[in-house]
C-alpha positions in Angstrom: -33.2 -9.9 18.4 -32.0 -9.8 14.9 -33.2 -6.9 12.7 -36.1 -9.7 6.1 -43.0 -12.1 -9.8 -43.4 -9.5 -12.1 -40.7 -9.6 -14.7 -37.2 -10.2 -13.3 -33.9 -9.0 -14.0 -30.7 -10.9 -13.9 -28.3 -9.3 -11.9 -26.4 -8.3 -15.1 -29.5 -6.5 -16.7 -30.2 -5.0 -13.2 -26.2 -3.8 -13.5 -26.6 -3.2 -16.7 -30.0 -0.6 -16.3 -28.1 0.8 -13.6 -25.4 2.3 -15.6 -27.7 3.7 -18.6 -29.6 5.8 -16.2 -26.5 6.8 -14.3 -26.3 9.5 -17.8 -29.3 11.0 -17.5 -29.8 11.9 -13.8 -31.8 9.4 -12.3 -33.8 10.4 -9.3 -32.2 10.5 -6.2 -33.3 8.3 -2.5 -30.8 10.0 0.3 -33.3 8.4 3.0 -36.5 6.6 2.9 -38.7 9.8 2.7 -37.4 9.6 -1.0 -38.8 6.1 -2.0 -41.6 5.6 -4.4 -44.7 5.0 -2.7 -45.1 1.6 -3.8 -47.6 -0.4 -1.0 -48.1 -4.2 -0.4 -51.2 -5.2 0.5 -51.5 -6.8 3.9 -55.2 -8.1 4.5 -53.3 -10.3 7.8 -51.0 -9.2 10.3 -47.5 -9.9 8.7 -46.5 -12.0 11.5 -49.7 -14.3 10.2 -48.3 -14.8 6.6 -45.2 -14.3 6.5 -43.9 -18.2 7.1 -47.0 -19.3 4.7 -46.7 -20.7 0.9 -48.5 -18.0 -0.4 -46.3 -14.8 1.1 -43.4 -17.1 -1.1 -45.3 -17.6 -4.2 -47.6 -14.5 -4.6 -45.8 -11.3 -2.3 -42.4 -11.7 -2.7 -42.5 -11.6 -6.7 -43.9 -8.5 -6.1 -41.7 -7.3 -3.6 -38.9 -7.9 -5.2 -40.0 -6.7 -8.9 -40.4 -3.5 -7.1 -36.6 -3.6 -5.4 -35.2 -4.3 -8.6 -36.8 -1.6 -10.7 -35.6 1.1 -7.9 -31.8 -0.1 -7.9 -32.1 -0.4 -11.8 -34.1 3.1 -11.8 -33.0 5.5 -8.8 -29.6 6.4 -7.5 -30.0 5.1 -4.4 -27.1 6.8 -2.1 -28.5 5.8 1.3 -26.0 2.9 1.6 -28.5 1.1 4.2 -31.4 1.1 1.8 -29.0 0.1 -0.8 -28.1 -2.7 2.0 -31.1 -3.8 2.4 -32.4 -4.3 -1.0 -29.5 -6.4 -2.2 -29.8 -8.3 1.1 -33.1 -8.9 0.8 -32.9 -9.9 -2.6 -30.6 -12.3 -2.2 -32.9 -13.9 0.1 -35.5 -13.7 -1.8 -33.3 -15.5 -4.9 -32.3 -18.2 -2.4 -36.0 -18.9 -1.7 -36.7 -19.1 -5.5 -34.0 -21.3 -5.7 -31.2 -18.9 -7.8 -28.2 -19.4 -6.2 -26.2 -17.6 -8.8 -28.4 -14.4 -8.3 -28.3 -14.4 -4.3 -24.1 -14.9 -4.7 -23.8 -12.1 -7.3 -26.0 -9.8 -5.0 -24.1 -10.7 -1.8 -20.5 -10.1 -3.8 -22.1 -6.7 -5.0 -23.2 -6.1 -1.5 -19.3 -6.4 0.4 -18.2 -4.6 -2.7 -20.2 -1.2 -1.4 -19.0 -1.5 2.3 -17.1 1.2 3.8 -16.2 -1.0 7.1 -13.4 -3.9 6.5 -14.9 -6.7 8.2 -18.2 -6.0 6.1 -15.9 -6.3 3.3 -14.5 -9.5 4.2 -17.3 -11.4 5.5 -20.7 -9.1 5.2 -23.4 -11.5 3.9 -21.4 -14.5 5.0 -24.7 -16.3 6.1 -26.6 -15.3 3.2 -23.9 -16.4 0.6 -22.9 -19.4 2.6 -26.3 -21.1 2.2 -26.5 -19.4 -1.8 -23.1 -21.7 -2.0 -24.8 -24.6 -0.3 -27.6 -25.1 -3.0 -25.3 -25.9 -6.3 -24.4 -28.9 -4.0 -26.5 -32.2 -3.8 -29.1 -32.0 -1.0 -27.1 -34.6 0.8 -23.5 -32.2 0.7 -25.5 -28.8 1.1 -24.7 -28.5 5.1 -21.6 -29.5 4.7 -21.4 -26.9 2.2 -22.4 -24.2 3.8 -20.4 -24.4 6.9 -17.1 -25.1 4.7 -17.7 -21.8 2.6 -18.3 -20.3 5.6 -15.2 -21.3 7.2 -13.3 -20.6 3.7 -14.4 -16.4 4.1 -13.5 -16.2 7.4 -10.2 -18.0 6.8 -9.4 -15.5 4.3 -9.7 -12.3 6.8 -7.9 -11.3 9.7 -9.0 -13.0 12.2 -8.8 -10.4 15.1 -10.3 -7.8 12.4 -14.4 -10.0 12.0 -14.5 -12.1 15.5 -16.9 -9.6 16.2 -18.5 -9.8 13.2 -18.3 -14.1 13.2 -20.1 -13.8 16.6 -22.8 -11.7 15.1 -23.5 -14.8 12.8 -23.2 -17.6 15.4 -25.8 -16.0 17.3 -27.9 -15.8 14.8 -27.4 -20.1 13.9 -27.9 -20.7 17.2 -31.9 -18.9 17.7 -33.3 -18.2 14.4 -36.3 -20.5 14.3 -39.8 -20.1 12.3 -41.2 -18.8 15.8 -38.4 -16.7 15.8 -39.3 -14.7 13.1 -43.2 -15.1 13.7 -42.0 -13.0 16.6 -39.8 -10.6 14.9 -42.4 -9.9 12.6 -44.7 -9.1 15.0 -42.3 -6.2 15.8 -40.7 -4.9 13.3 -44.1 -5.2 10.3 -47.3 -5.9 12.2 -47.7 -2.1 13.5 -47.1 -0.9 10.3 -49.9 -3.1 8.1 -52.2 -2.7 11.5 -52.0 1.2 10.9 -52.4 1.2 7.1 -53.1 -2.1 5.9 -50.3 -2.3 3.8 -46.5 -2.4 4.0 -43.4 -0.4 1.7 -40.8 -2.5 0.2 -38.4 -2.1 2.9 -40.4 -3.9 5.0 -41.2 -6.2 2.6 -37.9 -6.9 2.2 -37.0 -7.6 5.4 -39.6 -9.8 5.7 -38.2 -12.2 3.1 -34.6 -12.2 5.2 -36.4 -13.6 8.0 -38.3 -15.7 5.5 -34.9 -17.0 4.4 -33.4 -17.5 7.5 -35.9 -19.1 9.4 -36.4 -22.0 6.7 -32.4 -22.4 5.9 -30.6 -21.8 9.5 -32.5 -24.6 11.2 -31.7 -27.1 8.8 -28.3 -26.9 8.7 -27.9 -25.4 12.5 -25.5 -28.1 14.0 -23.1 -28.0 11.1 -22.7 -24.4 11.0 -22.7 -23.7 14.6 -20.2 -26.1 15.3 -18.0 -24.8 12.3 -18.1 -21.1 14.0 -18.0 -22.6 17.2 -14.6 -24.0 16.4 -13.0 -20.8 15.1 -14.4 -19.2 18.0 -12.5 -20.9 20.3 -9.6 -21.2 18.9 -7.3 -18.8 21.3 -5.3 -17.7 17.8 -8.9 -15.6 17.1 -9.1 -13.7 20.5 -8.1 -10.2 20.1 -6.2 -8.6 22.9 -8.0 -6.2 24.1 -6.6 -2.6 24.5 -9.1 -0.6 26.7 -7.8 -1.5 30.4 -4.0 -0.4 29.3 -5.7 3.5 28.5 -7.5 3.6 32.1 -6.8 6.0 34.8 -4.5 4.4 37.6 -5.2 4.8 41.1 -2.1 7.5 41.2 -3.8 9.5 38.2 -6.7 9.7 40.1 -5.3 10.3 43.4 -6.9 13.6 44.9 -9.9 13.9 42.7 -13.1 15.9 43.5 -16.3 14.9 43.2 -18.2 15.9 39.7 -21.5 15.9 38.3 -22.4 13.7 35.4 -26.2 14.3 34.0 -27.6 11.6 32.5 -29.9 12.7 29.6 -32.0 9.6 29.4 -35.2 8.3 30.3 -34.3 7.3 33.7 -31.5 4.8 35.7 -32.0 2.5 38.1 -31.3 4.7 41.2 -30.4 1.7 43.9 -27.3 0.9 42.2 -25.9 4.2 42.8 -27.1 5.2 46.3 -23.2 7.0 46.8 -23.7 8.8 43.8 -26.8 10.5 43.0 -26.6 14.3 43.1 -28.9 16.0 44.9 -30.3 19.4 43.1 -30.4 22.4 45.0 -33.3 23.8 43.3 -35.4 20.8 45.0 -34.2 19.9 47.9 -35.7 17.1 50.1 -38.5 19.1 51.9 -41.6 18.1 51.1 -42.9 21.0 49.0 -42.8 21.8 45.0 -39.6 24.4 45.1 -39.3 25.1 41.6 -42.9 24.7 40.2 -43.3 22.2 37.9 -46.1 20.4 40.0 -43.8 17.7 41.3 -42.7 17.3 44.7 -38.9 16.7 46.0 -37.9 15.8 42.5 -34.6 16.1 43.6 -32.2 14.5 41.5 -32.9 16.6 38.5 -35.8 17.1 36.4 -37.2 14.0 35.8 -40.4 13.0 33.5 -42.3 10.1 32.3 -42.6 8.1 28.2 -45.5 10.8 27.6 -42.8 13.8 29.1 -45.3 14.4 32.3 -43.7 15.8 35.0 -42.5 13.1 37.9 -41.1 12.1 40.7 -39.6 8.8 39.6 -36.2 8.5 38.4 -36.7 5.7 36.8 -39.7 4.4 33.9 -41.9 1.9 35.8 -42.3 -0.7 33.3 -45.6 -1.4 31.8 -47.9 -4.2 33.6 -47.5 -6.0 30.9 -43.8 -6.3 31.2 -43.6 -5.9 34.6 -45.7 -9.0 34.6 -43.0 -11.2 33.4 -40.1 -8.9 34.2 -38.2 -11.8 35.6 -38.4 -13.9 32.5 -37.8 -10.9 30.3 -34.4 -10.0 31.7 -33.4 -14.1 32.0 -34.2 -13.9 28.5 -32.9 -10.5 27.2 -29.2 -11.7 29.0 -29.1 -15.1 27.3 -29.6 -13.5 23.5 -26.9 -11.3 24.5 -24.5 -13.7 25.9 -25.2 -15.9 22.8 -23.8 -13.0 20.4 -20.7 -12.7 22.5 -20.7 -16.8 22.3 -21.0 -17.1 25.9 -21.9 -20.2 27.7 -24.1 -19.4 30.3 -27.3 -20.9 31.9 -29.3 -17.6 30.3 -27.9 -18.2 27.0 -29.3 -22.2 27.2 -32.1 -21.2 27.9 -32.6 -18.2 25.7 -31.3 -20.8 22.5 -33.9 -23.1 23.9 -36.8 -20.9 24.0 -36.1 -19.4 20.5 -36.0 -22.7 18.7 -38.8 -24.6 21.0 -41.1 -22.1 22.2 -44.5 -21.3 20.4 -45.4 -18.7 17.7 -47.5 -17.7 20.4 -44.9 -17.3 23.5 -42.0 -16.1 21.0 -44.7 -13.2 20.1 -45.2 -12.4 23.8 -41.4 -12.4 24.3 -41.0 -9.7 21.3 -43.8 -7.9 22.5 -41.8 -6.5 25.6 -38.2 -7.0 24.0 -37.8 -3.2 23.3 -39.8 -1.9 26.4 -37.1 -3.6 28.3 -34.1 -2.2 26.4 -35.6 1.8 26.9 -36.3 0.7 30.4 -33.0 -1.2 31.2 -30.7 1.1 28.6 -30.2 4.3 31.2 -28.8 1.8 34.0 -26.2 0.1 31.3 -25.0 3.9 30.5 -25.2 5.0 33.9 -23.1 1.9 34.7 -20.2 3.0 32.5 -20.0 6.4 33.8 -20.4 5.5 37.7 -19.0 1.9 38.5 -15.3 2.6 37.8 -15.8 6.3 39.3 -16.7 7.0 42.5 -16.2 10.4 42.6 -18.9 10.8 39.6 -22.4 12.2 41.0 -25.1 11.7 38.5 -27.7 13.9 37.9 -31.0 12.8 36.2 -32.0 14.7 33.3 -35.4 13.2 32.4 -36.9 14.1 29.4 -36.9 12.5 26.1 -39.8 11.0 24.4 -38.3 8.0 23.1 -40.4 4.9 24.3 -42.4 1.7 24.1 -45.6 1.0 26.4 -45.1 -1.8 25.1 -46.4 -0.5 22.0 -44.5 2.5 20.4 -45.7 5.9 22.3 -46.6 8.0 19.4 -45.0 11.3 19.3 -46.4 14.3 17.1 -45.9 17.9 16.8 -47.5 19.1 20.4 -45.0 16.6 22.1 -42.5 17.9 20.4 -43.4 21.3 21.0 -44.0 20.6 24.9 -40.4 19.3 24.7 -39.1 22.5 23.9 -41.3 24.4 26.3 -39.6 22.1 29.3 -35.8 22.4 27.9 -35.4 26.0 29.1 -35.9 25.6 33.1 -34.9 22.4 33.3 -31.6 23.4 31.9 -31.2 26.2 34.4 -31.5 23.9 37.2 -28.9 21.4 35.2 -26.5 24.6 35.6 -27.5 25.7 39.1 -26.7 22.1 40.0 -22.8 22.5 38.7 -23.3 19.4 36.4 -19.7 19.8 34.5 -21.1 17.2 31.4 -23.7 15.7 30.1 -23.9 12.2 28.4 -26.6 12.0 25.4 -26.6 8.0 24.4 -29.7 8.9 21.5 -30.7 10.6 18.7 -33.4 12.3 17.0 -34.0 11.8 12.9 -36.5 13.5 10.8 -37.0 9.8 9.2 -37.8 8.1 12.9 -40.1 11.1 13.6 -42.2 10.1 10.2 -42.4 6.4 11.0 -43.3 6.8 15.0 -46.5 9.1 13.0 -47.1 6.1 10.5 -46.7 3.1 13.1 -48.7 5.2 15.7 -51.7 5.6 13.0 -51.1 9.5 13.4 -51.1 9.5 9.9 -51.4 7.4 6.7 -49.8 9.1 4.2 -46.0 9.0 3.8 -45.5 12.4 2.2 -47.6 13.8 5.2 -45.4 11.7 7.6 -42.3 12.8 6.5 -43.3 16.6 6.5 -45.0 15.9 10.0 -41.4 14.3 10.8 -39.2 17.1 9.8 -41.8 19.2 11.8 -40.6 17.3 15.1 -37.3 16.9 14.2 -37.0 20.9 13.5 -38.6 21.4 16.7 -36.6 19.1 18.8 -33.4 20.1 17.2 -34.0 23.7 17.8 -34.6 23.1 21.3 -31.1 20.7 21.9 -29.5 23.1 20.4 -30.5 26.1 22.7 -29.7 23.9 25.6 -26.0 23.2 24.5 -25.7 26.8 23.9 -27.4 28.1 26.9 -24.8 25.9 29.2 -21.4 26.7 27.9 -19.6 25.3 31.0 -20.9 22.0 30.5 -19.3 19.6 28.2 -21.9 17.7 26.2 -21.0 14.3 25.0 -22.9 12.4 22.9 -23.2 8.8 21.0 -22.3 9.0 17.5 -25.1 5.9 16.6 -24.9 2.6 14.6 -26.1 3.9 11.3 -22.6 2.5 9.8 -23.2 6.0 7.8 -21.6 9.0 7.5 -22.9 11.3 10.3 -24.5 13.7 7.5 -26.4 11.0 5.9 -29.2 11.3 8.7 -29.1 14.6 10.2 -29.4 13.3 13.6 -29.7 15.7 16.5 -27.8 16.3 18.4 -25.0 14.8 16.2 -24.7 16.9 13.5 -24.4 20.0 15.5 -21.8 22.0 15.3 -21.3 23.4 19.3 -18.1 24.2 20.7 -18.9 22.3 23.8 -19.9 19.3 22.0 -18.0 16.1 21.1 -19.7 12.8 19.4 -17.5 9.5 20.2 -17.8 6.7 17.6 -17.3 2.6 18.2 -14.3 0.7 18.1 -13.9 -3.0 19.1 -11.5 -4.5 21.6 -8.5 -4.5 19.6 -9.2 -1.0 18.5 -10.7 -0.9 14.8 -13.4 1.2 14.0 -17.2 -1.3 14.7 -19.4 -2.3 12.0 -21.8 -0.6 12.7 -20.7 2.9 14.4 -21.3 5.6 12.7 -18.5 8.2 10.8 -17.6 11.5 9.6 -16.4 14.0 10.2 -18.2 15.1 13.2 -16.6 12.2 14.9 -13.9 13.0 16.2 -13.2 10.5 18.9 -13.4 6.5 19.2 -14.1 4.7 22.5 -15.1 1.1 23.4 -18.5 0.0 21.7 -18.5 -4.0 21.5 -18.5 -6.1 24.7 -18.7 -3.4 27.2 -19.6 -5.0 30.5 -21.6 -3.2 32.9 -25.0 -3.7 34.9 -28.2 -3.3 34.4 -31.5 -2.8 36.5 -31.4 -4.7 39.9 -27.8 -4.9 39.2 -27.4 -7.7 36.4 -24.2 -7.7 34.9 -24.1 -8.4 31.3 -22.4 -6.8 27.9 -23.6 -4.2 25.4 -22.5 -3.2 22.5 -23.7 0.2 20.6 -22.0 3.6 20.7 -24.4 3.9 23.5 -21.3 2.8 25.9 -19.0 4.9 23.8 -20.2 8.0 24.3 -20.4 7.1 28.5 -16.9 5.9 28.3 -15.4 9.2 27.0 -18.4 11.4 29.6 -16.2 9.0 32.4 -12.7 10.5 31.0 -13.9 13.9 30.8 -15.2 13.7 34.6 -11.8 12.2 35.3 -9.9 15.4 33.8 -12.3 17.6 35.9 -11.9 15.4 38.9 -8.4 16.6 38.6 -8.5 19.7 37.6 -12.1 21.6 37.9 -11.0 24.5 36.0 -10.9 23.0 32.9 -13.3 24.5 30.2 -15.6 22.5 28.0 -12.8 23.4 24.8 -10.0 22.6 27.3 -11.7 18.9 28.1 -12.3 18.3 24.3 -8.5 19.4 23.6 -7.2 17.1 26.3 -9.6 14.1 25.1 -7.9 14.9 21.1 -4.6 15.5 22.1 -3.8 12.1 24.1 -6.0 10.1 21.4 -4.1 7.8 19.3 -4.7 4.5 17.4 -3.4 1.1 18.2 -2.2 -2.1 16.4 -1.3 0.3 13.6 -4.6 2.2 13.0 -4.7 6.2 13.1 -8.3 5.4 14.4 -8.3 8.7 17.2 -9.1 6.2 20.0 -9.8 7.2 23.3 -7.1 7.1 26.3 -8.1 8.2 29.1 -5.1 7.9 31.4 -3.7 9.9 29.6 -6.0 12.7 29.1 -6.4 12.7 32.7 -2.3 13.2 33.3 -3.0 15.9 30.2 -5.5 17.6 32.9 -3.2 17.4 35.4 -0.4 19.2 33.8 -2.8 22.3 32.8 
């Protein structure tokens, strides 16, 4: 799924107010705790009003009144919430019928991007359809898909496939229903727990305002312009990754080594040859090292509320397990769609999203999220394991990161019982001889305060954002002491797709500064740094992050993209270097992974290789 009067501004005053209060020190917003408190009223459930005359003519003046006066008033340095408010205010001036304003906003936008295919074609929906109302009603398809076509001509084509695929996924489901649905998600919780909503969400409220009344109207056109370009073999990239595997002689010899998965729990059947089995509970019916489960013997392992269990895998919740089958059909068919795949799934899944019922296209959204924290494990459990045999993974249990299908609400005592388990459960991670560690998540001080506000376990956002720093303190502390209590273990984790700089979020364990730590960033097929990955310079290593193919529960095989799969691709060449040489150190791994980096199709981009970090290992 795709994550939408007061007095106005033109876009030149707004520029224009912008650059008076630039001299006298405007108040900073580094992240959303920094916002003013401005509320919208919500006496219905977003998902209710949102496709309804009135949200149009009477919310969004007010929305965006308030999104201008912040970029005109506040130096607004977190470049998503930046993002967001000229997005959304573009949308909002193609809804009021401004075309000039939603153009200028959308040039101002790519202007701002640090990634080069946002630069080229970022906002090429959103300006395409701008473009398509200075024609006459009868040209404005046309229109669109020709402006379209006229951005992406100008870019290199190999540099925003991934980025023109993006978009054609989105032609080919948005729907009114579509966005019924996403509202449903990403709003109703939110005006359910304080009867009101901030201008963030407001704002993306009006994007899926936007695109559910302009995409379907001029879907054929547009589709079958990217469709085209698509296909066209000159816009395939060639794709790097397979040339920088291990060969069968690299790996000739290797030991067996033990990967932990720090996740909520893989789909163990798809592994039987490779589970590792913990000495500290072996299979003997009894409770060996106290923590009230029995023979949970693949490592630690607890449930969404961090209860102590014997499954290694999240059961999903009756109400997704009640339509489990349709779920995953459907959850493969969106993703197949954004790599413009033709598959049955993906006709069905364009089907359902522009035929189905507010009603059905709510119940699909409802478990859409469950199902990724329930299938998300298996997919990076898949990228260590299927190309490794020699990999033994170790389940390591215990994150509270969750939907049931609502969000599980996480406060202070969770955060705190977190900590409390850390300690032993790492111990038995070392008594195991796990040699690394694969951390595909991330914990934000920002996330912590909107789980508290979503939940209803609190209404006020200055509360909630203390409250989150709170959890995130406690959490971080916690990681921390667990990377430092296990210095033989390389810990590798995800760098996340923020497209930020890594200190703009303080995520944990990201911004940690551990010797036997090292956070992997996205790059596409052709080796450019991905849209959306996140930088800086705690990044110090690319890996594959668009397209990766792997399976998921039950043993569907589908592609991902997130640095999710990065950080699992680099965990794979670290367990490769140990496979071949076990006396390799944590430092020694991270040196090898460094030294053998290098960029391709003339990008210094330190991208991952891992047959040659593995004949690195070999020569040490």
């Amino acid at each position: 799924m795709y994550k939408r009067l007061g007095v106005a501004l033109t876009v030149g005053a707004l520029l224009a107010g912008q650059a008076a209060q630039a001299q006298s020190a405007p108040p900073v917003i580094a992240s959303e705790a920094d916002l003013p408190p401005t509320r919208f009223p919500m006496p219905q459930a977003p998902s209710e009003i949102v496709m309804t005359d009135a949200f149009v003519t009477q919310t969004l003046p007010l929305i965006r009144a308030e999104a201008e006066r912040i970029l005109a008033d506040y130096d607004v340095r977190d470049p998503s919430i930046a993002g967001l408010m000229r997005a959304g205010l573009a949308s909002i001036a193609w809804l009021q019928d401004r075309p000039e304003d939603a153009i200028a906003l959308t040039t101002a936008q790519r202007a701002t991007e640090t990634k080069p295919q946002l630069r080229a074609i970022g906002q090429l929906l959103r300006e395409s359809f701008a473009t398509g109302l200075t024609a006459a009603p009868a040209q404005r398809c046309a229109t669109v898909a020709r402006h379209a076509l006229e951005m992406i001509a100008a870019a290199d084509p190999l540099l925003v496939r991934d980025e023109v695929l993006l978009r054609y996924g989105q032609i080919q489901l948005v729907s009114p229903a579509y966005h019924i649905g996403s509202a449903a998600l990403i709003a109703d919780p939110e005006a359910k727990a304080q009867g009101s909503i901030g201008v963030l969400r407001g704002l993306n409220l009006a994007n899926m305002r936007f695109e559910a009344e302009a995409i379907p109207a001029c879907r054929s056109e547009v589709a079958a312009a990217l469709q085209g370009w698509i296909d066209d073999p000159a816009h395939r990239p060639t794709d790097i990754w397979p040339a920088r595997e291990p060969s069968s002689e690299d790996l000739s010899g290797v030991r067996p080594v033990t990967v932990a998965l720090w996740e909520s729990g893989f789909d163990p059947s798809l592994f039987s040859a490779q589970i590792a089995i913990d000495p500290a509970e072996p299979l003997d019916g009894r409770d060996n090292d106290g923590n009230g489960v029995i023979d949970d013997a693949f490592g630690p392992t607890y449930d969404r509320r961090l209860h102590p269990t014997q499954q290694r895998m999240l059961a999903p919740s009756p109400e997704l397990a009640a339509r489990l089958g349709l779920q995953t059909a459907l959850q493969k068919g969106l993703t197949d769609i954004g790599y413009g795949l033709d598959t049955p799934e993906a006709r069905f899944a364009a089907q359902r999203s522009r035929e189905a019922t507010a009603d059905e296209q709510l119940a699909d959204v409802r478990v859409a999220e469950e199902w990724d924290y329930w299938a998300h494990p298996t997919w990076v459990a898949s990228v260590i394991a299927d190309p490794a045999p020699f990999v033994r993974l170790y389940a390591f249990n215990i994150l509270p990161f969750a939907r049931d299908p609502d969000v599980v609400a996480v406060e202070e005592a969770d955060a705190v019982r977190m900590a409390a388990i850390l300690p032993a459960a790492a111990a038995r991670m070392r008594a195991a001889g796990v040699r690394v560690v694969n951390m595909s998540w991330a914990s934000m001080a920002d996330e912590w305060a909107e789980n508290l506000l979503t939940t209803g376990k609190e209404t006020d956002p200055e509360r909630a954002t203390a409250r989150g720093r709170v959890i995130a303190d406690t959490i971080g502390r916690a990681v921390e002491g667990v990377i430092r209590d296990c210095p033989d273990i390389l810990f590798v984790a995800g760098a996340g797709n923020t497209d930020q700089s890594d200190d703009s979020q303080a995520a944990i364990p990201q911004t940690l500064d551990l010797p036997n730590l090292l956070v992997i960033g996205g790059a596409g097929t052709a080796g450019g740094a991905a849209a959306f990955t996140t930088y800086g310079d705690g990044v110090r290593l690319f890996a594959l992050a668009e397209g990766n193919l792997l399976r998921g529960p039950g043993g569907q095989v589908l592609r991902r993209s997130g640095t999710s799969y990065a950080a699992p691709m680099a965990a794979r060449a670290a367990a490769s270097m140990l496979a071949v040489n076990p006396d390799l150190t944590p430092v020694q791994v991270i040196e090898g992974l460094l030294a053998t980096a290098h960029g391709e199709n003339g990008s210094t981009l330190p991208l991952l290789d891992a047959g040659a970090a593995v004949r690195w290992a070999r020569t040490r």
